[in-house]
VEXPANU-91085 format. One line per 8 residues: number of its first residue (from 1); for each residue y, x, z of N, C-alpha, C. Coordinates in Angstrom, 1 decimal. Each point is the difference from the previous one (the first is absolute). Example, Ala and Ser with C-alpha at 12.3 -4.5 7.8 and 13.67 -1.06 7.14 Angstrom:
<atoms>
1> -5.7 13.2 7.8 1.2 -0.9 0.0 1.2 0.9 0.0; 1.1 -0.4 -0.7 1.1 0.9 0.0 1.1 -0.8 0.8
</atoms>
This chain:
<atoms>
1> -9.4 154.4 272.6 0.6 -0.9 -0.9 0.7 -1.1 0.9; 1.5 -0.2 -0.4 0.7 -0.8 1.0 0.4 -0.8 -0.8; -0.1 -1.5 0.4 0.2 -1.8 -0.9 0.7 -0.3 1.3; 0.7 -0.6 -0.5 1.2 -1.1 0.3 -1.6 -1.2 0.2; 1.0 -1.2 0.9 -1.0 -1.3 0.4 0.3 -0.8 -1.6; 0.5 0.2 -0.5 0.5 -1.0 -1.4 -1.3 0.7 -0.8; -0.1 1.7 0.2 -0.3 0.4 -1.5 -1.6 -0.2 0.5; -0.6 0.1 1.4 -1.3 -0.1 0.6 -0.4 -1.8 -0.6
9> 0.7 -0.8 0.2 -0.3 -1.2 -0.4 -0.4 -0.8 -1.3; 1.2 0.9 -0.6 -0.5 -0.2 -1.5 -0.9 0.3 -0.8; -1.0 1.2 0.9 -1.2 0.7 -0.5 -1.0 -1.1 -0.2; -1.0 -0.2 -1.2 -1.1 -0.6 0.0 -1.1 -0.4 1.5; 0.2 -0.8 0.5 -1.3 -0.2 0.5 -1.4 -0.6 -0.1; -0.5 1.4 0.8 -1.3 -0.3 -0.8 -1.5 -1.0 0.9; -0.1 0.8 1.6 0.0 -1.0 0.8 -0.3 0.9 1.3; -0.1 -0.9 1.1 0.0 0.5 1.2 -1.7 0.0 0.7
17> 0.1 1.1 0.6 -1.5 0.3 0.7 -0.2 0.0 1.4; -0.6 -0.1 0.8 -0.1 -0.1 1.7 1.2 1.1 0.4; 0.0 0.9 -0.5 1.0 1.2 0.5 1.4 0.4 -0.8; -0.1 -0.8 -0.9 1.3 0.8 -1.3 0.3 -1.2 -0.8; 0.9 0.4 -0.8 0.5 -0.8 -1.1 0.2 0.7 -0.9; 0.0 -0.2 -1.0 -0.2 1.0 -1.3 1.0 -0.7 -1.2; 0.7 0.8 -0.7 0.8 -0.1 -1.0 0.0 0.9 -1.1; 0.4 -0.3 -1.2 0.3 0.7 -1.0 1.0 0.4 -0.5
25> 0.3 1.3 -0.6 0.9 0.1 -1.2 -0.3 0.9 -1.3; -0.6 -0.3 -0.9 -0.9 0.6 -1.1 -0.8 0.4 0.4; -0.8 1.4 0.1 -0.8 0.6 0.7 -0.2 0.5 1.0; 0.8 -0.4 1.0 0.4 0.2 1.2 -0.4 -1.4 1.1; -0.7 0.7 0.9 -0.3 -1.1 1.1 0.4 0.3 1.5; 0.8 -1.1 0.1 1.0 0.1 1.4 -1.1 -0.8 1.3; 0.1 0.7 0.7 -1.2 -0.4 1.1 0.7 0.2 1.5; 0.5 -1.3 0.4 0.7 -0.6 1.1 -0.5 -0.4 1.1
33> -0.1 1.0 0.9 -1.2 -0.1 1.0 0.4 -1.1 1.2; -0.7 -0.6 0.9 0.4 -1.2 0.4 0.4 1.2 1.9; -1.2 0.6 -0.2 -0.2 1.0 1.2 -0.5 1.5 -0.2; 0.5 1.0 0.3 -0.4 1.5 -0.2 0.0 0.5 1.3; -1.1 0.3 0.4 0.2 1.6 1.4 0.3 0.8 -0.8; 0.6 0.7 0.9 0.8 1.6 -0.1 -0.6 1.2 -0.6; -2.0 -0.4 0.4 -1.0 1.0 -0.7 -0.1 -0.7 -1.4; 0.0 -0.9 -0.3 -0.3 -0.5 -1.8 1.1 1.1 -0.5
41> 1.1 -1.6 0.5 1.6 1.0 -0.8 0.5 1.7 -0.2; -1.0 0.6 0.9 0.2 1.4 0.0 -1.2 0.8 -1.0; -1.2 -0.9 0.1 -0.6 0.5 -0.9 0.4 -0.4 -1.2; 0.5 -0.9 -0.1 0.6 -0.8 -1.9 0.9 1.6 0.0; 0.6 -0.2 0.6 1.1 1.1 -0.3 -0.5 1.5 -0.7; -1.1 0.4 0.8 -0.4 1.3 0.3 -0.5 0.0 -1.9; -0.9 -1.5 -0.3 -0.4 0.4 -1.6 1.0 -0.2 -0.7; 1.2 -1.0 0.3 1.1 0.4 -1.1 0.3 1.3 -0.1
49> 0.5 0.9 0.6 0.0 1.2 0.2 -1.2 1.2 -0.7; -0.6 -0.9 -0.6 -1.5 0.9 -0.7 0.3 -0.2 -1.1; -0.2 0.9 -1.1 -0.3 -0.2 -1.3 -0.7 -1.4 -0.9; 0.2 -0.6 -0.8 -0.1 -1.4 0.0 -2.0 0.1 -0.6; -1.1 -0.9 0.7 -0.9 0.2 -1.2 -0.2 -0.7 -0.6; -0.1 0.7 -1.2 -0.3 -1.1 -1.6 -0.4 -0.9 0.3; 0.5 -1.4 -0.7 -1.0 -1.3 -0.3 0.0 -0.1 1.6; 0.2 0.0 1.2 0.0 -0.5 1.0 1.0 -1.1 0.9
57> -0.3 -0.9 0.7 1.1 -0.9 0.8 0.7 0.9 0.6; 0.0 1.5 0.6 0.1 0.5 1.1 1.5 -0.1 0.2; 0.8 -0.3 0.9 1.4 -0.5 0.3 0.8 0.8 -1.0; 1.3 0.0 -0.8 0.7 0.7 -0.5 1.6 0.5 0.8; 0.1 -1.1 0.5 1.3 0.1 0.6 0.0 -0.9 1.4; 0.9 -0.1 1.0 0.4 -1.1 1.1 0.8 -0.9 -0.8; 0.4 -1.1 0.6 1.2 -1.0 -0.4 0.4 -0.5 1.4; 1.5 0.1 -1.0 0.5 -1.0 1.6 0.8 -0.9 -0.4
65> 1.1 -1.0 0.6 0.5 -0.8 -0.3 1.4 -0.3 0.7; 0.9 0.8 -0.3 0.9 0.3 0.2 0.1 0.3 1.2; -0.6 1.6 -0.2 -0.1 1.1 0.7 -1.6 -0.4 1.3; -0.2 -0.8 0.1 -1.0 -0.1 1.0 -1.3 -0.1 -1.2; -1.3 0.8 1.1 -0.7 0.6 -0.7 -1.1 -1.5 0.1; -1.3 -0.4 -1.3 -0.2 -0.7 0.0 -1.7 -0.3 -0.6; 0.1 1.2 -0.8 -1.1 0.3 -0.3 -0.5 1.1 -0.9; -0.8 0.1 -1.4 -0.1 0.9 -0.8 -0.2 -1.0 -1.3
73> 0.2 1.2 -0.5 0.5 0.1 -1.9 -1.8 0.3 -0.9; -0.7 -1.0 -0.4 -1.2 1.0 -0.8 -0.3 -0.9 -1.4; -0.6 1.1 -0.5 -0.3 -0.5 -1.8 -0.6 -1.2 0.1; 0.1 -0.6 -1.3 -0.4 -1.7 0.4 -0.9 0.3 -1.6; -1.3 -0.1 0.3 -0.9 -0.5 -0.9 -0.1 -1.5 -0.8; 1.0 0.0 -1.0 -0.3 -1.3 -0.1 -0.9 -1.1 -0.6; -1.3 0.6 -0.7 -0.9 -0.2 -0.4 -1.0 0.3 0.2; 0.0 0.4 1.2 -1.4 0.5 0.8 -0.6 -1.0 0.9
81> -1.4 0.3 -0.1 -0.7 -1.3 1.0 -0.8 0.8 1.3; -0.5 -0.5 1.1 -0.9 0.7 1.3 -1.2 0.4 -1.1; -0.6 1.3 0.7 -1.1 0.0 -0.5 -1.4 -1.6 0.7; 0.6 -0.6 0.5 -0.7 -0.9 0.1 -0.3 -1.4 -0.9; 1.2 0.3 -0.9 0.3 -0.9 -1.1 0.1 0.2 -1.6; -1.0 1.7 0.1 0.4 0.8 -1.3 -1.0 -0.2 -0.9; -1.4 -1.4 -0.2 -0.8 -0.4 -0.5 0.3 0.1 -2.2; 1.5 0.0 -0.2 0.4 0.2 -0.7 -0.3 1.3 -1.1
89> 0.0 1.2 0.8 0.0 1.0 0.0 -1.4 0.7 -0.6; 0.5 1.1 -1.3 -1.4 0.5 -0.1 -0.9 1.3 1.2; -0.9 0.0 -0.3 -0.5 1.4 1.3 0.9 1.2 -0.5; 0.3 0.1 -0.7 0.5 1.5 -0.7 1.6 0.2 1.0; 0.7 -1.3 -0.4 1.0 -0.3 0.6 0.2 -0.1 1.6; -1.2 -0.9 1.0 -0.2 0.4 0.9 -0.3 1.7 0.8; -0.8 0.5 -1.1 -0.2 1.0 0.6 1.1 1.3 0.1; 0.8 -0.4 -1.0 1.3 0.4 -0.1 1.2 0.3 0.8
97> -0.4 -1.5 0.9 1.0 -0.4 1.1 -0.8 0.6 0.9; -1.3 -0.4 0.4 -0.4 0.8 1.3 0.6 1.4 0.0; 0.1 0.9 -1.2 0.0 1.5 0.0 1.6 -0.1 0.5; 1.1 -0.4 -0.1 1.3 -0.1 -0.4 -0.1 -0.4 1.9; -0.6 -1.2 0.5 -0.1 0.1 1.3 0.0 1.1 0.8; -1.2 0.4 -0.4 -0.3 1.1 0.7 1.0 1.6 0.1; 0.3 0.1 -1.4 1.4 0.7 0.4 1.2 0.2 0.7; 0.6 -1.8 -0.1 0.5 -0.3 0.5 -0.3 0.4 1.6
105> -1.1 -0.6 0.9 -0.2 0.3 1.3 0.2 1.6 0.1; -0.6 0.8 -0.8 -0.4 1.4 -0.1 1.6 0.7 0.3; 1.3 -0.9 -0.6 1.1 0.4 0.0 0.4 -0.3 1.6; 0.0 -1.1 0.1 0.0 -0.4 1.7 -0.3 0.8 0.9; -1.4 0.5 0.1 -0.6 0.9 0.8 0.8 1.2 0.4; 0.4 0.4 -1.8 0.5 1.8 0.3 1.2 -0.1 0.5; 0.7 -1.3 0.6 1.1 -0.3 0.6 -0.3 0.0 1.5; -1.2 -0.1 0.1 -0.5 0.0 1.7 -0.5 -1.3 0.3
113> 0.5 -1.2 -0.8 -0.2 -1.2 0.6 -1.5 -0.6 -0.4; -0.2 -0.9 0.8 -1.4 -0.6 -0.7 0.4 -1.9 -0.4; -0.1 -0.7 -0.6 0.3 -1.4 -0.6 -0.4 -1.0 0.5; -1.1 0.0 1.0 -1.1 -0.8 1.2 -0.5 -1.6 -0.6; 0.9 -0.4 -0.6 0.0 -1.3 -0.5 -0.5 -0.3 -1.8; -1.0 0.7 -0.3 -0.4 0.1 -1.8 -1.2 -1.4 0.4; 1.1 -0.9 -0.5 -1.2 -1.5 -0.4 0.4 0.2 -1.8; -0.8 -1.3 -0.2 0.2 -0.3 -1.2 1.7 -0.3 -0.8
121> 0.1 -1.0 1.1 1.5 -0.1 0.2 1.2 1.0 -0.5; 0.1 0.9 0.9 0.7 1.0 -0.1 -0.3 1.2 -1.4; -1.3 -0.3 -1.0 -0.1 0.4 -1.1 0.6 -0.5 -1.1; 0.5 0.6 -1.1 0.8 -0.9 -0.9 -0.7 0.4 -1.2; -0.3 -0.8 -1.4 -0.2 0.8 -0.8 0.9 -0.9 -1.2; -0.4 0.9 -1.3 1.2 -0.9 -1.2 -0.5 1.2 -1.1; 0.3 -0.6 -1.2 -0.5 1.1 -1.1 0.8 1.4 0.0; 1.1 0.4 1.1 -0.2 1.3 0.4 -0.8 0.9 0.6
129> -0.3 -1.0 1.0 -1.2 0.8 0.5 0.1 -0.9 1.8; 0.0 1.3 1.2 -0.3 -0.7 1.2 1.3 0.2 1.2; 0.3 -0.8 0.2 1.0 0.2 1.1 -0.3 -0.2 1.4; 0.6 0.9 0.8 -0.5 -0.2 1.0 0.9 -0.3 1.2; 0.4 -1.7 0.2 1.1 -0.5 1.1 -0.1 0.0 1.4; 1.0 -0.1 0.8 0.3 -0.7 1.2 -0.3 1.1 0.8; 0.8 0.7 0.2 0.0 1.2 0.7 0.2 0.1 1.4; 0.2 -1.2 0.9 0.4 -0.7 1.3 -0.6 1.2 0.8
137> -0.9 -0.4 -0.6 -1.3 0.5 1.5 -0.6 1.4 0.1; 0.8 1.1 -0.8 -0.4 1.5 -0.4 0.5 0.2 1.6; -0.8 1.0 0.4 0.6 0.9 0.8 -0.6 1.3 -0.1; 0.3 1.0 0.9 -0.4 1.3 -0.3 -1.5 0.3 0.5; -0.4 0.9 -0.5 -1.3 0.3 -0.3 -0.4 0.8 1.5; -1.1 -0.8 0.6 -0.1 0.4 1.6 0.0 -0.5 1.0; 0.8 -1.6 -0.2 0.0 -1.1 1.1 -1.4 -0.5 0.2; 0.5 -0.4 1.7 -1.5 -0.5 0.4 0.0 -1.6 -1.0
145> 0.8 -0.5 -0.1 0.1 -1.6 -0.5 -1.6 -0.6 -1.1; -0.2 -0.8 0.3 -0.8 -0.3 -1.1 0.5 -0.7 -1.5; -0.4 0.3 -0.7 0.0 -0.5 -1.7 0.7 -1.6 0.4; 0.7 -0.2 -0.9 0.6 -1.9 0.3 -1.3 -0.6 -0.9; 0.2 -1.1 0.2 -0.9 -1.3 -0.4 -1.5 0.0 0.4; -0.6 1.0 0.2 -1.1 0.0 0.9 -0.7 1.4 0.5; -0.7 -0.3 0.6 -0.4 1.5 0.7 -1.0 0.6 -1.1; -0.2 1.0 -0.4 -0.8 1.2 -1.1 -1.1 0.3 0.8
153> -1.5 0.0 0.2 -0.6 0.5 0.9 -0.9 0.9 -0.7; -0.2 1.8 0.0 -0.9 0.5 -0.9 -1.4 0.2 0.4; -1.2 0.5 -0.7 -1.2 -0.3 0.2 -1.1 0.0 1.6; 1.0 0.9 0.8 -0.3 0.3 1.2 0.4 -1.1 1.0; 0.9 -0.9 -0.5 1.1 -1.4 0.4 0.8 0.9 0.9; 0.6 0.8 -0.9 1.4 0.4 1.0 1.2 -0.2 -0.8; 1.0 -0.8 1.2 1.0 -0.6 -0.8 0.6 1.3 -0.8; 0.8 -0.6 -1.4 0.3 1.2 -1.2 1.7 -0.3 0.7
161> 0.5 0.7 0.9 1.8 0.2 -0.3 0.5 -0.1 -1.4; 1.7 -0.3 0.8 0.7 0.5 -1.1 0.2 1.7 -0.9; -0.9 -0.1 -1.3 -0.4 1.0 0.0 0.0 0.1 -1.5; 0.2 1.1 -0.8 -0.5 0.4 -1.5 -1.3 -1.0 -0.7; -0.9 0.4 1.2 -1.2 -0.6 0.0 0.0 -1.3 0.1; 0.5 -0.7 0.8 -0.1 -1.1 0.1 0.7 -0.5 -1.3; 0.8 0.0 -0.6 1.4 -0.1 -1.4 -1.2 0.2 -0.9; -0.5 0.8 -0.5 -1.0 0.0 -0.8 -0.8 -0.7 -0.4
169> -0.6 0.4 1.4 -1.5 -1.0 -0.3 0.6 -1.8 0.2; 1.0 -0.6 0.4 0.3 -1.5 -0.2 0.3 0.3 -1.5; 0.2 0.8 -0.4 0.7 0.0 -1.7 -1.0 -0.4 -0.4; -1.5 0.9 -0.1 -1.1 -0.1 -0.5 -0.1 -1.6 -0.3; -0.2 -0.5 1.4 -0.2 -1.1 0.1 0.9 -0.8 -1.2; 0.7 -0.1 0.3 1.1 -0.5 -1.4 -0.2 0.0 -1.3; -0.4 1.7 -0.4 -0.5 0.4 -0.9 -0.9 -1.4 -0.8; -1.2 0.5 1.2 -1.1 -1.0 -0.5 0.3 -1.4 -0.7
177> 1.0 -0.9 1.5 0.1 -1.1 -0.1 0.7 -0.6 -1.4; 1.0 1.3 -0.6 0.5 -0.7 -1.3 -1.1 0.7 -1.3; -0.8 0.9 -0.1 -1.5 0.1 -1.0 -0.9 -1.3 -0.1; -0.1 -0.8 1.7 -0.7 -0.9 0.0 0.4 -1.5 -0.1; 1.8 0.0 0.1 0.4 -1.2 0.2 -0.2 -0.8 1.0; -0.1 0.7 1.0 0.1 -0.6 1.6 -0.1 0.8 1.2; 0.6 -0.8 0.8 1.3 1.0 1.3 -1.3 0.1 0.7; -0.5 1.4 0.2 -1.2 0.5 0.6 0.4 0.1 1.9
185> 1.5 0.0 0.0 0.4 0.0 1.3 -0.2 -0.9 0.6; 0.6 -1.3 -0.5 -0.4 -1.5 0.6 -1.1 -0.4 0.0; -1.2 0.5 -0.6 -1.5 -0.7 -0.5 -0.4 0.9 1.6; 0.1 1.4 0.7 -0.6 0.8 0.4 0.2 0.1 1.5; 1.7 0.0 0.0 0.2 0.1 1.5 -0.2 -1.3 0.4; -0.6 0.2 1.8 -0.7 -0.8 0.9 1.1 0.2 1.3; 0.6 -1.2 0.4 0.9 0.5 1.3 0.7 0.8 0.0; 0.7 0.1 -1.2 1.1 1.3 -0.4 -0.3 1.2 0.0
193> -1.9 0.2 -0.2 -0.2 1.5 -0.1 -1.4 0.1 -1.5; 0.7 1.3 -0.4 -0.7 0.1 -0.9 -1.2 1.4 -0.1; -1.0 0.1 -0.4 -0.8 1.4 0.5 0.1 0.3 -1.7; 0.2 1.4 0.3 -0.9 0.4 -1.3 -1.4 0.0 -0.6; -0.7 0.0 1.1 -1.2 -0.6 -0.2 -0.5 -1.2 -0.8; 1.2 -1.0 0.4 -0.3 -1.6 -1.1 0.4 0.8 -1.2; 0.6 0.2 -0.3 0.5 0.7 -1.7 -1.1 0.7 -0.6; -0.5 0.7 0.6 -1.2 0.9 -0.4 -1.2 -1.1 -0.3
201> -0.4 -0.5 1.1 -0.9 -1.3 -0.4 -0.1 -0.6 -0.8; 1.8 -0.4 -0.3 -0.6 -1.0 -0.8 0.2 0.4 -1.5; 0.0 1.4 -0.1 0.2 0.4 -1.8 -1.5 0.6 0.0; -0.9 0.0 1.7 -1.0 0.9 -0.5 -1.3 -0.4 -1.2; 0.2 -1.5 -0.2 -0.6 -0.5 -1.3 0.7 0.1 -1.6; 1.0 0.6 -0.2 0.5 0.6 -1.3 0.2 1.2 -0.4; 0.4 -0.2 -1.5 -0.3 1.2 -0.9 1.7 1.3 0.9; 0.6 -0.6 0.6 0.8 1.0 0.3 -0.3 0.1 1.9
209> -1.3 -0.3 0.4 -0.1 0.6 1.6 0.3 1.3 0.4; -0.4 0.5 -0.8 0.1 2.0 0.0 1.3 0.4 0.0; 1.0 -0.6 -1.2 1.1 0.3 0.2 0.9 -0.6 0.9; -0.2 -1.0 0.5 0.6 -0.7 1.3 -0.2 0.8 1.2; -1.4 0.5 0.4 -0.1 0.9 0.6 0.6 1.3 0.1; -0.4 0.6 -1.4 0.6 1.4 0.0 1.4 0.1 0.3; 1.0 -1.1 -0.2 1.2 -0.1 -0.1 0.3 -0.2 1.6; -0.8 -0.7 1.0 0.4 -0.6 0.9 -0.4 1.8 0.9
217> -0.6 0.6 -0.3 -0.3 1.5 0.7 1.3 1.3 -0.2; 0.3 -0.4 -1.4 0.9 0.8 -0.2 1.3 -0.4 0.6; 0.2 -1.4 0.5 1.0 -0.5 0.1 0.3 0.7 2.3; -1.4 0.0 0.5 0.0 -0.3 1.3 -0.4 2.0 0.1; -0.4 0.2 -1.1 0.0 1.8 0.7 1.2 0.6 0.1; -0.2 1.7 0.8 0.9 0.0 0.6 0.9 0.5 -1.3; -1.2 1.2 -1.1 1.1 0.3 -0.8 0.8 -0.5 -1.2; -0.3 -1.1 0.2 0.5 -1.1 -1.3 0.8 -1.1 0.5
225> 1.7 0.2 -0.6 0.8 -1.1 0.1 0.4 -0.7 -1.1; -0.5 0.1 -1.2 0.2 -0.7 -1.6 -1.1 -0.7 -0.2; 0.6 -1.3 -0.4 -1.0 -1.1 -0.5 -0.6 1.0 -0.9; -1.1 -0.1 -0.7 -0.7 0.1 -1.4 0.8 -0.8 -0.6; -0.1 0.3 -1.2 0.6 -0.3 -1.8 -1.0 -1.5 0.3; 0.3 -0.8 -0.4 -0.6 -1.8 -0.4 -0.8 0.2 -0.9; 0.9 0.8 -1.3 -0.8 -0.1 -0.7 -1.1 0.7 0.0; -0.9 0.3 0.5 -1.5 -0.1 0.1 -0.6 -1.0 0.3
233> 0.4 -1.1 -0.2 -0.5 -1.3 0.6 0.0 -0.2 -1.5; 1.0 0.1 -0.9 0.3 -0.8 -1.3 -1.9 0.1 -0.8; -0.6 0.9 0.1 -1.4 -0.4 -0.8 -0.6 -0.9 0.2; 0.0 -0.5 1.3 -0.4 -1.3 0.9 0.7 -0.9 -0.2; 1.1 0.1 0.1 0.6 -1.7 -0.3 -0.1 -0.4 -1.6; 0.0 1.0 -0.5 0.1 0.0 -1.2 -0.9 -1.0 -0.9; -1.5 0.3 0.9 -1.2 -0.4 -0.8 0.2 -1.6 0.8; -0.1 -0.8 -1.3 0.5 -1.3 0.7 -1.3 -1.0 0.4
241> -1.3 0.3 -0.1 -1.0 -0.4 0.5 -0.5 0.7 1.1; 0.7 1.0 0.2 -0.8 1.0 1.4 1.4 -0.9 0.8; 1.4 0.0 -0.5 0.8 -0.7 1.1 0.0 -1.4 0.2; -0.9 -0.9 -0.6 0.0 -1.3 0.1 -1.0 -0.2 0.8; -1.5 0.7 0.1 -0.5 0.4 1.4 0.4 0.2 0.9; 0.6 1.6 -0.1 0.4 -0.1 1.6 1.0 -1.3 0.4; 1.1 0.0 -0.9 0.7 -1.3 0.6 -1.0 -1.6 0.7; -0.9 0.2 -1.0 -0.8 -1.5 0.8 -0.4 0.3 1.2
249> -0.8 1.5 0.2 -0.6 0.5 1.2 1.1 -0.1 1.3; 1.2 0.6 -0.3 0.6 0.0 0.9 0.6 -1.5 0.7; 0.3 -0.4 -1.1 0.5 -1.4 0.7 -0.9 -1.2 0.6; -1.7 0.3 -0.7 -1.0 -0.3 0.9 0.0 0.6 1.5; 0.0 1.0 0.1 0.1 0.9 1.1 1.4 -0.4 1.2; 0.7 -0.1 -1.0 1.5 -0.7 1.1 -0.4 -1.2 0.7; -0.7 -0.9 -0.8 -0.2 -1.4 0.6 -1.3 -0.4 0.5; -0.6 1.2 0.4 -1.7 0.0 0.6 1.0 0.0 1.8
</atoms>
């Protein structure tokens, strides 16, 4: 998509971030990068070039601005909040969005790439369901690099790469953090590393330990690359005195 400097200006702005600037035009969000290496920009490219997936940020198009290239073109949620702000939201609805995530990544994958960067942040949800943004940091599935925003470390403490596995199991995490209403990432990692062992610990006093477990096995073996369905969690959240325990437990447990 090629804009003239008049027609780039007149676009809504919406606001600027350490790395971008971001604009609108109906459902469309113009994302004007301040700096791109040549490996981002080529990966942006590589998923424009993919089949678009549903309900996802994943880039739609480049832009440039009269003729020089500038950034990418992606759907603009405009009623969607972080799953770290989705306290609004019923479990049904959450668990809705988790599933819609997890597709989403599932679509990513069968592209080769892995997402490295799944915070809360980067989750969207809205009474469609879950969107899944900010595609910066995807690269292809196999690099030595580690996961962005902190290191993954699994039960043996070996760091988790950029990896399927790693994309997952931080979803999990996410998962959780919008069932419980709080960013399990920030409460957990220490020094910018997180174990899966703390995650395990600290659900091992609730009614869903088993399935956090079971989930975190299936997630790290070798023959399983699909989250589990959420909803098997729904019996559990559902019962609103078995989840107002664990929620006290846990957040006792955060601040021990």
């Amino acid at each position: 998509m090629n804009l003239s400097k008049e027609e780039y200006s007149s676009l809504e702005k919406l606001f600027d971030s350490r790395t971008a600037e971001f604009r609108r035009k109906g459902n469309l969000l113009f994302k004007n990068y301040y700096f791109l290496t040549k490996e981002i920009k080529d990966n942006l490219e590589y998923l424009i070039n993919k089949p678009y997936i549903l309900d996802s940020g994943i880039p739609i198009d480049e832009f440039l601005i009269d003729d020089s290239f500038k950034g990418v073109v992606i759907n603009y949620f405009k009623d969607a909040v972080s799953f770290s702000k989705a306290s609004n939201f019923s479990i049904e609805e959450k668990v809705k969005a988790c599933n819609d995530i997890s597709r989403q990544l599932n679509g990513l994958h069968s592209y080769g790439m892995c997402f490295n960067d799944i915070q809360c942040d980067n989750l969207l949800i809205d009474k469609v369901g879950g969107h899944l943004i900010d595609f910066d940091s995807s690269t292809f599935i196999g690099t030595t690099e580690y996961s962005c925003r902190y290191r993954l470390r699994d039960t043996d403490g070996n760091d988790v790469l950029s990896s399927v596995k790693g994309d997952l199991y931080k979803a999990l995490i996410c998962y959780l953090s919008i069932f419980y209403n709080m960013d399990l990432e920030k409460m957990l990692k220490y020094n910018g590393i997180l174990r899966v062992s703390w995650v395990s610990d600290l659900f091992e006093i609730t009614s869903i330990a088993e399935l956090v477990n079971d989930t975190t096995i299936d997630i790290f073996s070798n023959n399983k690359e699909l989250l589990p369905n959420m909803k098997v969690f729904l019996p559990f959240l559902l019962d609103e005195e078995r989840f107002n325990y664990d929620s006290e437990k846990i957040i006792k447990k955060v601040k021990s």
